[in-house]
Every structure is written in structure tokens, then in C-alpha cells.
KOLGU-4560 file (N, C-alpha, C; in nm, 3 decimals, padded with zeros to 5 digits):
<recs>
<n_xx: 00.084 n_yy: -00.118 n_zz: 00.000 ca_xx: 00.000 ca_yy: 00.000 ca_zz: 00.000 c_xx: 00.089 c_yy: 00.124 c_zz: 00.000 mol: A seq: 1 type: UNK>
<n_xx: 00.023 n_yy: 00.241 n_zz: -00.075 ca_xx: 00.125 ca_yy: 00.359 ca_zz: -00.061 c_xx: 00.146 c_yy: 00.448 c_zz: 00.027 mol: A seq: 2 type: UNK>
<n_xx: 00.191 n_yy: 00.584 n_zz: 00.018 ca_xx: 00.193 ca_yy: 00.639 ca_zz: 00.134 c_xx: 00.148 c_yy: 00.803 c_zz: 00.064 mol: A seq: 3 type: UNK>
<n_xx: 00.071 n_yy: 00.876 n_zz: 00.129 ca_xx: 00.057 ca_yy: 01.002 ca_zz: 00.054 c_xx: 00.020 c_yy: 01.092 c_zz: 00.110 mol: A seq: 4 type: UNK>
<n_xx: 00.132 n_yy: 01.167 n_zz: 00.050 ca_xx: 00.139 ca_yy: 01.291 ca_zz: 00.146 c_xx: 00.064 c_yy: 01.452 c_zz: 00.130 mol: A seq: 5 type: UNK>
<n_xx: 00.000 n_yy: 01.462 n_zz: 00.229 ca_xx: -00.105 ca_yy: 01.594 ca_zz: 00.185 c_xx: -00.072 c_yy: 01.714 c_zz: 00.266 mol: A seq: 6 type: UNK>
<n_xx: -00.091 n_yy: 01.824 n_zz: 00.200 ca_xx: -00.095 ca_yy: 01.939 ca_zz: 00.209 c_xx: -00.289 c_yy: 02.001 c_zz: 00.316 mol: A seq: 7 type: UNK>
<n_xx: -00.288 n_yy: 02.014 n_zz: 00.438 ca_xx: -00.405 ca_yy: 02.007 ca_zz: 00.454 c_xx: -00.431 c_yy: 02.157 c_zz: 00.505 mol: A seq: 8 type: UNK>
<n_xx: -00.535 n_yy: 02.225 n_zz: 00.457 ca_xx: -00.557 ca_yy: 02.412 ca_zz: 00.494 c_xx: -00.678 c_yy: 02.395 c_zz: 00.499 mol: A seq: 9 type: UNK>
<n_xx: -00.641 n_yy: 02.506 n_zz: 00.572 ca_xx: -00.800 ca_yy: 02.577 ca_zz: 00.630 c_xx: -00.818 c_yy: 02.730 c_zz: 00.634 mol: A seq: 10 type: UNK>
<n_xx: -00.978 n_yy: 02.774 n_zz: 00.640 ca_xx: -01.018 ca_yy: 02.899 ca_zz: 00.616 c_xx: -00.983 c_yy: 02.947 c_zz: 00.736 mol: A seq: 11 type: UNK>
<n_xx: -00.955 n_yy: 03.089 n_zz: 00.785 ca_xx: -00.922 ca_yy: 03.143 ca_zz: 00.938 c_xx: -01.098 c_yy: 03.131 c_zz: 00.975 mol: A seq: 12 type: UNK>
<n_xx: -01.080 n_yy: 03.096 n_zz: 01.100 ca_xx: -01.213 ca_yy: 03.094 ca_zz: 01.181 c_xx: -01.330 c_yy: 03.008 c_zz: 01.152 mol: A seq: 13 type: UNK>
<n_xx: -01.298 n_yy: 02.925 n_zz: 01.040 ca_xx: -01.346 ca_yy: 02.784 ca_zz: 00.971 c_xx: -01.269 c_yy: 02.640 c_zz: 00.995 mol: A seq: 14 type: UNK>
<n_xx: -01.261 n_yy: 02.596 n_zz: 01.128 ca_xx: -01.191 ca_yy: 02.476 ca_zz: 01.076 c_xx: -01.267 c_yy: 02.310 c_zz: 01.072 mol: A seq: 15 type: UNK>
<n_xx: -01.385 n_yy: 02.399 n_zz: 01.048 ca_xx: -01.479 ca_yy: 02.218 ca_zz: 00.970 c_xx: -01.443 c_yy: 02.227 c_zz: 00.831 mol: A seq: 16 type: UNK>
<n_xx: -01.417 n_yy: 02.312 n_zz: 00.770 ca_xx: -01.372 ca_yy: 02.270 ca_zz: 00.593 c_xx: -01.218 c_yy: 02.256 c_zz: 00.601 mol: A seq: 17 type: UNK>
<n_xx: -01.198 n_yy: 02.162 n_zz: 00.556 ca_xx: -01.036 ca_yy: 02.144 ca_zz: 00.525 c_xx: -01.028 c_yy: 02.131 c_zz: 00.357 mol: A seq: 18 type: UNK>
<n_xx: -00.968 n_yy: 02.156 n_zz: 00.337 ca_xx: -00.924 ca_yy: 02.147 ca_zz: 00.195 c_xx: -00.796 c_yy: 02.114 c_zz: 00.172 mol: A seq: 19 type: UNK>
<n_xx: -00.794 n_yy: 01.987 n_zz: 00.093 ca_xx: -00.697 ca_yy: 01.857 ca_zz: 00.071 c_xx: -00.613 c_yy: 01.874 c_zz: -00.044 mol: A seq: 20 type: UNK>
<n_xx: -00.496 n_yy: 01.870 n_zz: -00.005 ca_xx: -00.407 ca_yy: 01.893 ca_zz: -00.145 c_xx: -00.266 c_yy: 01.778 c_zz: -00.171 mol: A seq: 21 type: UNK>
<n_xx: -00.309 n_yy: 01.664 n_zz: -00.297 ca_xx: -00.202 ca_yy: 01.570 ca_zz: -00.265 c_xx: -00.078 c_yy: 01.633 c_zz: -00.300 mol: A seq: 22 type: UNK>
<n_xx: 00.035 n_yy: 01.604 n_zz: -00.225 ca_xx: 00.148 ca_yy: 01.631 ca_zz: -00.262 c_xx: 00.212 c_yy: 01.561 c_zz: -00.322 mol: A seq: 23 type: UNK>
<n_xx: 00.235 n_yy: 01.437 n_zz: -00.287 ca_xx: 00.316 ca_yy: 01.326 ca_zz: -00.334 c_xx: 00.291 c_yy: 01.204 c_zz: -00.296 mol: A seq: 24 type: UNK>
<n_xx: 00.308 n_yy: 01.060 n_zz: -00.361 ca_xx: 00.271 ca_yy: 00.946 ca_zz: -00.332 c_xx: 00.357 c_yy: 00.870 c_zz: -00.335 mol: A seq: 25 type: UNK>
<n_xx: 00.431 n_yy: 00.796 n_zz: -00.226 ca_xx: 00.535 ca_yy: 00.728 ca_zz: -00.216 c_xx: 00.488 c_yy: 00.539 c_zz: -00.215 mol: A seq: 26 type: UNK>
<n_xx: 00.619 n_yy: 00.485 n_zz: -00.238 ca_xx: 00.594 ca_yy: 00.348 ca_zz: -00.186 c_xx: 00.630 c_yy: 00.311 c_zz: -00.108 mol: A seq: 27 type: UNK>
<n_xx: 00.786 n_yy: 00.375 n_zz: -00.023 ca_xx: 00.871 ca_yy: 00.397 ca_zz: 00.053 c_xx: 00.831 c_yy: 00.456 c_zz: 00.171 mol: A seq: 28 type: UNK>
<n_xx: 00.830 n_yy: 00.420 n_zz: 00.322 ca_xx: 00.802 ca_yy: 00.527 ca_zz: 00.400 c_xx: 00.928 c_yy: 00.600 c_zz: 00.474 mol: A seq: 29 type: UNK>
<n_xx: 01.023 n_yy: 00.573 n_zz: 00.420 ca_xx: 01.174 ca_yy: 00.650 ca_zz: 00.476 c_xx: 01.133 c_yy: 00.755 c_zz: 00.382 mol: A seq: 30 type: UNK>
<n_xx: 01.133 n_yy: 00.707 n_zz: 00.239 ca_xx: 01.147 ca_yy: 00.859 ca_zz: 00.126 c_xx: 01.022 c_yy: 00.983 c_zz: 00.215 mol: A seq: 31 type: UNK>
<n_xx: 00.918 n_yy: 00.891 n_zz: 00.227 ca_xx: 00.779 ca_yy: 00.962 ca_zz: 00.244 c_xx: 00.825 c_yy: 01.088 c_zz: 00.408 mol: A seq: 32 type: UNK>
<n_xx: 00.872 n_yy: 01.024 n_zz: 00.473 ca_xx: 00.863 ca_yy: 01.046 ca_zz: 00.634 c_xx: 00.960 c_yy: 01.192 c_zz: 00.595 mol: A seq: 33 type: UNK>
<n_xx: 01.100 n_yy: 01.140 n_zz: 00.498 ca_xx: 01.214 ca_yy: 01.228 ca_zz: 00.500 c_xx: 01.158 c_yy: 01.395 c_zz: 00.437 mol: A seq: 34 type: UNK>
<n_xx: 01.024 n_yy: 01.383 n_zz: 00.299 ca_xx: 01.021 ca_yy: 01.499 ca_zz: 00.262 c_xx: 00.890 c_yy: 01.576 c_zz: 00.365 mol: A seq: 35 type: UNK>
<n_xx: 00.810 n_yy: 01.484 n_zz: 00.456 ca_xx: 00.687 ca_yy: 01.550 ca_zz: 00.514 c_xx: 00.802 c_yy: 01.665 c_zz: 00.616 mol: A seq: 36 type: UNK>
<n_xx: 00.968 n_yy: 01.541 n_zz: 00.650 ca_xx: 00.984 ca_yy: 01.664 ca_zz: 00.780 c_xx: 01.026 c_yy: 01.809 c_zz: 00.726 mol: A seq: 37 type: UNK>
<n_xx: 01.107 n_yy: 01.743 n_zz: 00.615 ca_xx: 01.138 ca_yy: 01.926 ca_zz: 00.521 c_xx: 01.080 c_yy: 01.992 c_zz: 00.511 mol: A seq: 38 type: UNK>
<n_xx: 00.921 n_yy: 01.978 n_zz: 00.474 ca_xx: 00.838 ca_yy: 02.033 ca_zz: 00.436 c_xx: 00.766 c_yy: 02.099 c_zz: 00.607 mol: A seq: 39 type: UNK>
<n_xx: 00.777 n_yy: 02.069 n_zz: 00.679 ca_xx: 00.711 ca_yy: 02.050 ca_zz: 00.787 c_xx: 00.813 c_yy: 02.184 c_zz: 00.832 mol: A seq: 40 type: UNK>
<n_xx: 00.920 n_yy: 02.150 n_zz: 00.835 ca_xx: 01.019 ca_yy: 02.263 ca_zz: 00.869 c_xx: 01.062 c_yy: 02.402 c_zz: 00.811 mol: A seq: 41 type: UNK>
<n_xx: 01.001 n_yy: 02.417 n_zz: 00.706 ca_xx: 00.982 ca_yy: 02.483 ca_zz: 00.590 c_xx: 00.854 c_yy: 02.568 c_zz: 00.597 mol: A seq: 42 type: UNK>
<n_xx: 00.783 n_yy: 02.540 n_zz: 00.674 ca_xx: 00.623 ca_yy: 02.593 ca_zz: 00.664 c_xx: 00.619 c_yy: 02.721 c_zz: 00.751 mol: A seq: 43 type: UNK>
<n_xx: 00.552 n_yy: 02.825 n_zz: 00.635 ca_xx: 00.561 ca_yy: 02.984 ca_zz: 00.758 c_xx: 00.382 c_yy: 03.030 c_zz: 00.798 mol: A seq: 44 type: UNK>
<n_xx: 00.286 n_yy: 02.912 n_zz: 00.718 ca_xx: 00.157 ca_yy: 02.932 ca_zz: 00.728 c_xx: 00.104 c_yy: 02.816 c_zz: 00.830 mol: A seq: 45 type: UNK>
<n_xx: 00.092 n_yy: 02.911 n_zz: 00.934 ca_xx: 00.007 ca_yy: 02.830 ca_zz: 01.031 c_xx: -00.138 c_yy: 02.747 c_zz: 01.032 mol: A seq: 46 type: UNK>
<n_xx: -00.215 n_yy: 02.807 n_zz: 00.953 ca_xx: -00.376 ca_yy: 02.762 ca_zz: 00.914 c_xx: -00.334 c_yy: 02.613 c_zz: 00.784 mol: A seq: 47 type: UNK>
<n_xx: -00.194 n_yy: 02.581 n_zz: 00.777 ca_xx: -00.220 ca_yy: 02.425 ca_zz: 00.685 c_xx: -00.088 c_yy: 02.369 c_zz: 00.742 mol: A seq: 48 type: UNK>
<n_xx: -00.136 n_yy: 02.264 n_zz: 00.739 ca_xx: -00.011 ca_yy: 02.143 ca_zz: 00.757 c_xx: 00.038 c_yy: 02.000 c_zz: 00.728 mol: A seq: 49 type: UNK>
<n_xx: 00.102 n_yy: 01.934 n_zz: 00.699 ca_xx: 00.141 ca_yy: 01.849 ca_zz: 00.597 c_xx: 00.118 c_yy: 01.700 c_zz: 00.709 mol: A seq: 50 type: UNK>
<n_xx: 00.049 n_yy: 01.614 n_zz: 00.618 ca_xx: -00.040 ca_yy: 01.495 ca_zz: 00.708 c_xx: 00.042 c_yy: 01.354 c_zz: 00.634 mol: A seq: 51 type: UNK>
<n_xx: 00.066 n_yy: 01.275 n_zz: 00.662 ca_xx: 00.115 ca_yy: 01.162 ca_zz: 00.578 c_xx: 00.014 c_yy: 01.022 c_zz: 00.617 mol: A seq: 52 type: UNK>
<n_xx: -00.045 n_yy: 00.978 n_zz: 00.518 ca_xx: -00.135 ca_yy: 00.869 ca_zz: 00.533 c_xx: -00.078 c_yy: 00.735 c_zz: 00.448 mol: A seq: 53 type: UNK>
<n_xx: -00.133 n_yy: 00.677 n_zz: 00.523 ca_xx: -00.090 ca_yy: 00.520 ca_zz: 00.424 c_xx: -00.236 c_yy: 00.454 c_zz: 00.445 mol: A seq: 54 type: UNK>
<n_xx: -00.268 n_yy: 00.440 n_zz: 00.283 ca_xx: -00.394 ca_yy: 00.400 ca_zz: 00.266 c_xx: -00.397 c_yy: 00.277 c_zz: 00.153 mol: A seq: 55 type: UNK>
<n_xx: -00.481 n_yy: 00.182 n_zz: 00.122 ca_xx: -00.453 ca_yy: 00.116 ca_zz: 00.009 c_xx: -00.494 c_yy: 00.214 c_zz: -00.145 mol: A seq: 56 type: UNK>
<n_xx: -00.594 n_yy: 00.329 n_zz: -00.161 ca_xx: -00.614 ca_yy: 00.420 ca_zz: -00.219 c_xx: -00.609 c_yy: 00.519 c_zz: -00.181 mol: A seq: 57 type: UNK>
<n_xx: -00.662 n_yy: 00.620 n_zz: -00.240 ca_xx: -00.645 ca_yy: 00.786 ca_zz: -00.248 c_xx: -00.779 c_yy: 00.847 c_zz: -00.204 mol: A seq: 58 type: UNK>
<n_xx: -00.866 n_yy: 00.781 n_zz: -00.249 ca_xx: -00.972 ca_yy: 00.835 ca_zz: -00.167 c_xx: -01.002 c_yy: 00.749 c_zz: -00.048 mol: A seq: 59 type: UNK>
<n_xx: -00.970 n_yy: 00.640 n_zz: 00.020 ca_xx: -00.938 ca_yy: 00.620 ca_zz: 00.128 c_xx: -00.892 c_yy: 00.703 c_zz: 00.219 mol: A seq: 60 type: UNK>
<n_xx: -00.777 n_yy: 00.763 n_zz: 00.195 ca_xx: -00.649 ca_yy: 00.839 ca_zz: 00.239 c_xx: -00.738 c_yy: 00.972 c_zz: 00.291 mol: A seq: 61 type: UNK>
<n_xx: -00.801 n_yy: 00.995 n_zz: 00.184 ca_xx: -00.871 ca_yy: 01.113 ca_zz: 00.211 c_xx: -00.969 c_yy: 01.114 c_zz: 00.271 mol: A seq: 62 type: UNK>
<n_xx: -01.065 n_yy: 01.009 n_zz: 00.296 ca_xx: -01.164 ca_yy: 01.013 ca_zz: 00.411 c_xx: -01.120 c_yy: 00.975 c_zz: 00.532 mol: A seq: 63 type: UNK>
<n_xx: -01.045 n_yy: 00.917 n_zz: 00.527 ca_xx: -00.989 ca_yy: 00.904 ca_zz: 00.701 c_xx: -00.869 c_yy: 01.043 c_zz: 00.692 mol: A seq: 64 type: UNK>
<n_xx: -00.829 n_yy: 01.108 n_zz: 00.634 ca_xx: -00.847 ca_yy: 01.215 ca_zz: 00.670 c_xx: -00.938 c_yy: 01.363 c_zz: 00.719 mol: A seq: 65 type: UNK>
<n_xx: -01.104 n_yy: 01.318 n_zz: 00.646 ca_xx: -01.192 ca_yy: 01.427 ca_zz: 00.670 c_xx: -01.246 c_yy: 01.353 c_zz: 00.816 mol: A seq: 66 type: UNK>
<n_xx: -01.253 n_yy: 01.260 n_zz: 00.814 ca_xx: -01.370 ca_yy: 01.172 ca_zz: 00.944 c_xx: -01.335 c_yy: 01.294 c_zz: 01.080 mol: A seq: 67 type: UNK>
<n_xx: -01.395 n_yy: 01.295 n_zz: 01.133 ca_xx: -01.373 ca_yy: 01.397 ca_zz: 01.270 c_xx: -01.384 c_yy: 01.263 c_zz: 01.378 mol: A seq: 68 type: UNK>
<n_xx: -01.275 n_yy: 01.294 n_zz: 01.413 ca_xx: -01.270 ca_yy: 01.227 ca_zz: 01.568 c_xx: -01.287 c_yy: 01.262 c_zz: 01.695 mol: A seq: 69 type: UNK>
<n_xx: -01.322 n_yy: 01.201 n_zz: 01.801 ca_xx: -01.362 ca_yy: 01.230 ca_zz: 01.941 c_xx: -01.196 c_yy: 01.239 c_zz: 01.990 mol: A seq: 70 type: UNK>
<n_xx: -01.188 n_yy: 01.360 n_zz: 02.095 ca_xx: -01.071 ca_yy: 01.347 ca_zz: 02.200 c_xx: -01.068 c_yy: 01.239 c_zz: 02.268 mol: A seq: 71 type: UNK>
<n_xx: -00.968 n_yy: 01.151 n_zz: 02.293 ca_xx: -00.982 ca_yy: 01.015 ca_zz: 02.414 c_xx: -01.011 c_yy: 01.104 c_zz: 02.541 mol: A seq: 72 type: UNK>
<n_xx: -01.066 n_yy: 01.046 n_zz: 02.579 ca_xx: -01.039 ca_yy: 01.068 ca_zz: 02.786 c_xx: -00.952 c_yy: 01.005 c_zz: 02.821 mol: A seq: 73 type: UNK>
<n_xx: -00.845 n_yy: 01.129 n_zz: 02.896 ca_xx: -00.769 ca_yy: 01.103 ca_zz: 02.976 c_xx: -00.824 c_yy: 01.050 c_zz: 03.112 mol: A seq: 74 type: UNK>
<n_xx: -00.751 n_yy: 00.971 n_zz: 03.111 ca_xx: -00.751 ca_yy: 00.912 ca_zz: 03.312 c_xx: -00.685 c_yy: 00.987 c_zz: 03.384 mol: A seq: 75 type: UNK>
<n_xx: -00.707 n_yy: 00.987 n_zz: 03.517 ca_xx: -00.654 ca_yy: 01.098 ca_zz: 03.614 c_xx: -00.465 c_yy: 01.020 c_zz: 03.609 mol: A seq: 76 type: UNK>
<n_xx: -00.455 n_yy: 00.919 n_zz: 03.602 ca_xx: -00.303 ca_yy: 00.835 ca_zz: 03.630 c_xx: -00.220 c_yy: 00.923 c_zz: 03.494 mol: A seq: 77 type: UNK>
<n_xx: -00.313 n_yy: 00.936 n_zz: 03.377 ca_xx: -00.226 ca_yy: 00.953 ca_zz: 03.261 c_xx: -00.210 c_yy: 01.139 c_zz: 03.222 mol: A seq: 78 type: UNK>
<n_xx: -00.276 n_yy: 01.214 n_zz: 03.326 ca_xx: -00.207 ca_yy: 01.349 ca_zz: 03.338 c_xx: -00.090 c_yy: 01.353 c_zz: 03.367 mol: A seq: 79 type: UNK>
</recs>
């Protein structure tokens, strides 16, 4: 399965719309991991940030990127 790396932004004061931008699709996850951190380090816009998924497709990739998830509960031991 591949690995693909997205570009993910948002509107200021909107962050239920994300808007998805593929960057690159690896097979490799050393190659994949090595350009998300460049890129990651490189970034002067706070409202987007670079997500790396490994999915068997692309629109896979991309709905478990939109799905909204619940915060876990913390336990009082794991503060």
C-alpha cells in the first residue's frame, strides 16, 4: 500500500472545511517520512499542515483524513 502525502488548509475561523491537497505518493516510508519533515520545517503558514497517510487508495487516504474524531479521555493516572 502507498503512502501520501497531503498538504491540509483551512479557512481562518473555519476549521470544519479542510481542503486537501495531494502532494506526493510514495511506496517507501523513509522517502515519504524524510520529505513530510522538510516540508514540515519549511512551513511559515500556520492555518495548513502536511499529514502523511498510508492508505490502500487515495480516496481512502482522504476520508480518514476528513472523518472527525472524538478526544480520548484522559484518566486521572495519565495526566
Amino acid at each position: 500500500m502507498p503512502y501520501y502525502l497531503y498538504k491540509i488548509s483551512t479557512l481562518e475561523g473555519i476549521d470544519l472545511i479542510k481542503n486537501l491537497e495531494l502532494v506526493n505518493q510514495f511506496d517507501l516510508f523513509k522517502e515519504a517520512k524524510t520529505l513530510v519533515k522538510k516540508l514540515r520545517s519549511e512551513q511559515e503558514d500556520e492555518r495548513s499542515t502536511y499529514k502523511l497517510m498510508f492508505a490502500e487508495n487515495q480516496l481512502l487516504a482522504e476520508e480518514q483524513l476528513l472523518e472527525k474524531r472524538e478526544k480520548p479521555i484522559l484518566m486521572e493516572y495519565e495526566r
